[in-house]
C-alpha positions as CSV (number, residue, x, y, z in Angstrom):
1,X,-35.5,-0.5,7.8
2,X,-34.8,-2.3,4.8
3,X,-34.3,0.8,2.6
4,X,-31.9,2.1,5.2
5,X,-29.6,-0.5,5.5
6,X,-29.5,-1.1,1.8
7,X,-28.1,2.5,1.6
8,X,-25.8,2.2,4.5
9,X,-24.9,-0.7,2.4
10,X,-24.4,1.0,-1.0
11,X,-22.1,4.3,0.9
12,X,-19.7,1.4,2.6
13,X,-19.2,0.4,-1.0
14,X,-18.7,3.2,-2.4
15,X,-16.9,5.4,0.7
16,X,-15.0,2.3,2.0
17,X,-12.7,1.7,-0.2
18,X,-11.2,5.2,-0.6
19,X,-11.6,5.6,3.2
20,X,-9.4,2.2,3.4
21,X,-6.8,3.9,1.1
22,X,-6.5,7.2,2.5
23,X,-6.1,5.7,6.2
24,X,-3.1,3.0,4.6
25,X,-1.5,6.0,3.5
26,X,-1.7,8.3,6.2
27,X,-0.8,5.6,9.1
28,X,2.2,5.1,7.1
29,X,2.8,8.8,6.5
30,X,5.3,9.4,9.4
31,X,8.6,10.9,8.6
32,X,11.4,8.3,8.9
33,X,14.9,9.7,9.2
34,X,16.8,6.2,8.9
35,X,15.2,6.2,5.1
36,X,17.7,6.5,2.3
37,X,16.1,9.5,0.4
38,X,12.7,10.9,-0.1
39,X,10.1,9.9,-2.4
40,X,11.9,12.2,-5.1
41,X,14.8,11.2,-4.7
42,X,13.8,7.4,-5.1
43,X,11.8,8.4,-8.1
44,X,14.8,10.3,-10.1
45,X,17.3,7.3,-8.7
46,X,14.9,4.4,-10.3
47,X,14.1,6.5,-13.6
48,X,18.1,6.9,-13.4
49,X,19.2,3.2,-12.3
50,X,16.6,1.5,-15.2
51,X,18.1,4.1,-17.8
52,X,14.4,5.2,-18.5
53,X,15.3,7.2,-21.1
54,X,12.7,10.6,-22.2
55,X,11.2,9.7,-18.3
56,X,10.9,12.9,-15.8
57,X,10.1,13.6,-12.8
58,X,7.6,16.4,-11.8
59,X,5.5,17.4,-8.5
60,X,1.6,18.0,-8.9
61,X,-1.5,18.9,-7.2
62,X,-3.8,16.5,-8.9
63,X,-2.3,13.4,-7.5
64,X,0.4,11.3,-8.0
65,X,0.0,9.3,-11.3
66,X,2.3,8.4,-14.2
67,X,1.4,11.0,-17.5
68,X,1.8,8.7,-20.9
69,X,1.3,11.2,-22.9
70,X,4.5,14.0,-21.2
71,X,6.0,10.4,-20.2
72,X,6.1,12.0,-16.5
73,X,6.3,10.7,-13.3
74,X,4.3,13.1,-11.2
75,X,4.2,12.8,-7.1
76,X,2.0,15.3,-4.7
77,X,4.5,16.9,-2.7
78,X,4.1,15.3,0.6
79,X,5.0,12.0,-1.9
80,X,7.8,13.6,-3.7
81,X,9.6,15.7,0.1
82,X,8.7,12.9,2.1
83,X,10.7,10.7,3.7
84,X,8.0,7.9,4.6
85,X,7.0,4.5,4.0
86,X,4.4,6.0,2.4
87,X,6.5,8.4,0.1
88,X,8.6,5.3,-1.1
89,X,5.8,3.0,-1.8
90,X,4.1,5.4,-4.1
91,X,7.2,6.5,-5.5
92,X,7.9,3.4,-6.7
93,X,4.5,2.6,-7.5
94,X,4.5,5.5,-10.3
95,X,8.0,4.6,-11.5
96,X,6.6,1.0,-12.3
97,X,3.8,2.0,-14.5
98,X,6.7,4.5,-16.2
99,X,9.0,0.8,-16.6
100,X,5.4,-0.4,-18.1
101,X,5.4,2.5,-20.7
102,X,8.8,2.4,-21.4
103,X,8.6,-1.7,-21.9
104,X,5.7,-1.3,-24.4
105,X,3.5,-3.7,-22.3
106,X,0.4,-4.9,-23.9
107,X,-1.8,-4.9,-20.0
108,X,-0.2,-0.6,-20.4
109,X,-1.4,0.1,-23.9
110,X,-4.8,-1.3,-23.4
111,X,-5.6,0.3,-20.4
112,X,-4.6,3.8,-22.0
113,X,-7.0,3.0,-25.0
114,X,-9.6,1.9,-22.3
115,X,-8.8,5.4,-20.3
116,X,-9.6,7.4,-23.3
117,X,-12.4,6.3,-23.9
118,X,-13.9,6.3,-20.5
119,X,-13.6,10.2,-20.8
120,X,-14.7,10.6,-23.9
121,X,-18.2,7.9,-22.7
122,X,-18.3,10.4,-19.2
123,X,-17.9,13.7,-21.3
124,X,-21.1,12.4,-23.5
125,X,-22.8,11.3,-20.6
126,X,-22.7,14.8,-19.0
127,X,-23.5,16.3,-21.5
128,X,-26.5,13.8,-22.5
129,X,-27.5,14.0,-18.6
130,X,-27.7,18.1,-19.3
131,X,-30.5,17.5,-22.5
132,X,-32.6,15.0,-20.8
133,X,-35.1,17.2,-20.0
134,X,-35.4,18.8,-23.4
135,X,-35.4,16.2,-25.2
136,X,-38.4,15.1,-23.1
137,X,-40.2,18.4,-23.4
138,X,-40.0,18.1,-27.1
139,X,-41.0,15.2,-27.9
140,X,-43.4,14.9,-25.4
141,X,-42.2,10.8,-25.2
142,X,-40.7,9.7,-21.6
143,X,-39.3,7.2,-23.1
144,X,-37.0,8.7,-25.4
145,X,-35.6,10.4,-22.2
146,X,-35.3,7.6,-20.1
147,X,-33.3,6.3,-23.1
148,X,-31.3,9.3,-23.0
149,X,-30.9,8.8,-19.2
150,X,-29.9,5.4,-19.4
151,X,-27.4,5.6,-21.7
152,X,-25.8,9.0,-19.5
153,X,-25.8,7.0,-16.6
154,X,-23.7,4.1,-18.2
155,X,-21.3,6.8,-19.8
156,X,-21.0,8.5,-16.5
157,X,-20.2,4.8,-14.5
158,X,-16.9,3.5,-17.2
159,X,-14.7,5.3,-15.2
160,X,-15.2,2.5,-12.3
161,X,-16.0,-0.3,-15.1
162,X,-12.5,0.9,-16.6
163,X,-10.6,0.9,-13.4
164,X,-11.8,-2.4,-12.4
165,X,-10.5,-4.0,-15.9
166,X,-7.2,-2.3,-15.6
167,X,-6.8,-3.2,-12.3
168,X,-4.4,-6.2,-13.0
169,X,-1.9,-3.1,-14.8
170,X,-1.9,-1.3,-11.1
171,X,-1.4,-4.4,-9.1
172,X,1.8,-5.3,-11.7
173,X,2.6,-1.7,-10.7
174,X,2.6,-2.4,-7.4
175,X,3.9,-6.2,-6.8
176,X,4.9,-7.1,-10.2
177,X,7.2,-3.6,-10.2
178,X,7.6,-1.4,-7.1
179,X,8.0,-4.6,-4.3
180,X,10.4,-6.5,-6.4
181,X,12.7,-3.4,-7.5
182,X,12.2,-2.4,-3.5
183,X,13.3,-5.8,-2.2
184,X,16.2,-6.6,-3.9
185,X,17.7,-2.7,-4.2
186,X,17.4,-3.5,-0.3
187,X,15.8,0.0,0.0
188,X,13.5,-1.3,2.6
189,X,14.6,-2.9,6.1
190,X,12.7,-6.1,6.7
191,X,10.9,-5.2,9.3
192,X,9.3,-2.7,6.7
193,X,8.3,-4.8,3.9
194,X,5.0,-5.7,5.4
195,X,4.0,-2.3,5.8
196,X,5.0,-1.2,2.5
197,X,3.0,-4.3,1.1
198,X,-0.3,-2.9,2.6
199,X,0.6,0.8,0.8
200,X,1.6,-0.6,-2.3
201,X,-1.9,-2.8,-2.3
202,X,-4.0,0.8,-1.3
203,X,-2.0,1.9,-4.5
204,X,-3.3,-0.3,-7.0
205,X,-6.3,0.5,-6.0
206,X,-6.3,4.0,-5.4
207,X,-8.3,4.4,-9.4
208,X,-11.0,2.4,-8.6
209,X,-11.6,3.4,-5.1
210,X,-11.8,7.2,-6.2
211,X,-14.2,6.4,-9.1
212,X,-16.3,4.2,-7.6
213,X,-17.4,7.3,-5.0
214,X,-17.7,9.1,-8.0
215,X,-20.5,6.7,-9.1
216,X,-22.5,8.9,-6.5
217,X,-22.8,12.1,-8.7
218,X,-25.0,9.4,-10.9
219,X,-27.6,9.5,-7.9
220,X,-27.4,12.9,-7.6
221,X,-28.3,13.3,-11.1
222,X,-31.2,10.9,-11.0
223,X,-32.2,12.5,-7.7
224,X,-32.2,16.1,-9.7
225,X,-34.0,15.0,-13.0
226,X,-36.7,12.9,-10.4
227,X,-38.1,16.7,-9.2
């Protein structure tokens, strides 16, 4: 009983908060025809109106996110055709980490050095998670690849550590960015702002929701190298 509800426990921490963020985002996904312009057309108009000069704007299938090193706003096309709350929350949320690069902000350049490294820690890990085993065999000491194992699984859970540190840098994004330039452009009705407050929050913390279910593939891995 105990055992059960500690892993019903452990899923709503790790599922909830990306089921949280993909339900803000689809229940203010509907199209909306009194909107000035789509998600695209936001984006180019802010990189345009904040003369973000060497800025572009591109579509993707890897999700919308903000590429430091082409300097490129990218949106998912339902983000960059839409014409939805949605659309214009995360527009604008991805144009205010592009206002972050372009500003040199300190919170923008450490989380980029933090990035980096968290995929250079998750690349080791796999590949440390991929010699456990022979590393045991060899040397015929367990504890040398629980070592091993220990240090994989810490590689393999920065992303979330990362995401968690940096997540001041996505809630500027959102409210210190996006809501402001939103409010005073008068892009948004009032009756909207609310709603675009709770997409622009799901925004910010889109990163860590996503890497915190990844923290699953470390059980899977410990469940593997337990047979």
């Amino acid at each position: 009983m105990h055992i059960a509800l500690f892993v019903l426990l452990l899923l709503g921490l790790l599922f909830g908060p990306q089921l949280w963020v993909r339900y803000i985002f689809k229940r203010y996904s509907g199209e909306r025809p009194d909107l000035s312009g789509t998600g695209g057309e936001l984006a180019q108009h802010l990189i345009d109106r904040f003369e973000l000069t060497g800025i572009r704007l591109d579509t993707t299938d890897q999700g919308d996110h903000y590429d430091p090193e082409t300097r490129t706003v990218r949106l998912t096309p339902g983000i960059y055709n839409g014409r939805s709350l949605t659309a214009v929350a995360v527009a604008a949320h991805e144009v205010g980490h592009a206002i972050q690069h372009y500003r040199g902000e300190s919170l923008f350049a450490t989380r980029n050095r933090l990035v980096k490294l968290a995929h250079t820690a998750q690349r080791g890990g796999a590949a440390a998670l991929m010699v456990v085993p022979v590393v045991t065999a060899l040397t015929r000491v367990p504890a040398s690849g629980l070592l091993l194992f220990g240090l994989a699984m810490a590689s393999l859970g920065s992303a979330a550590v990362v995401h968690l540190a940096t997540l001041p840098l996505e809630w500027d994004a959102s409210f210190g960015k996006a809501m402001p330039i939103l409010e005073r452009g008068k892009y948004l009705q009032g009756k909207d702002q609310r709603s675009v407050r709770r997409v622009l929050r799901a925004a910010a913390f889109t990163y860590l929701a996503a890497s915190l279910a990844g923290l699953l593939n470390v059980w899977r891995w410990w469940r593997l190298l337990r047979r």
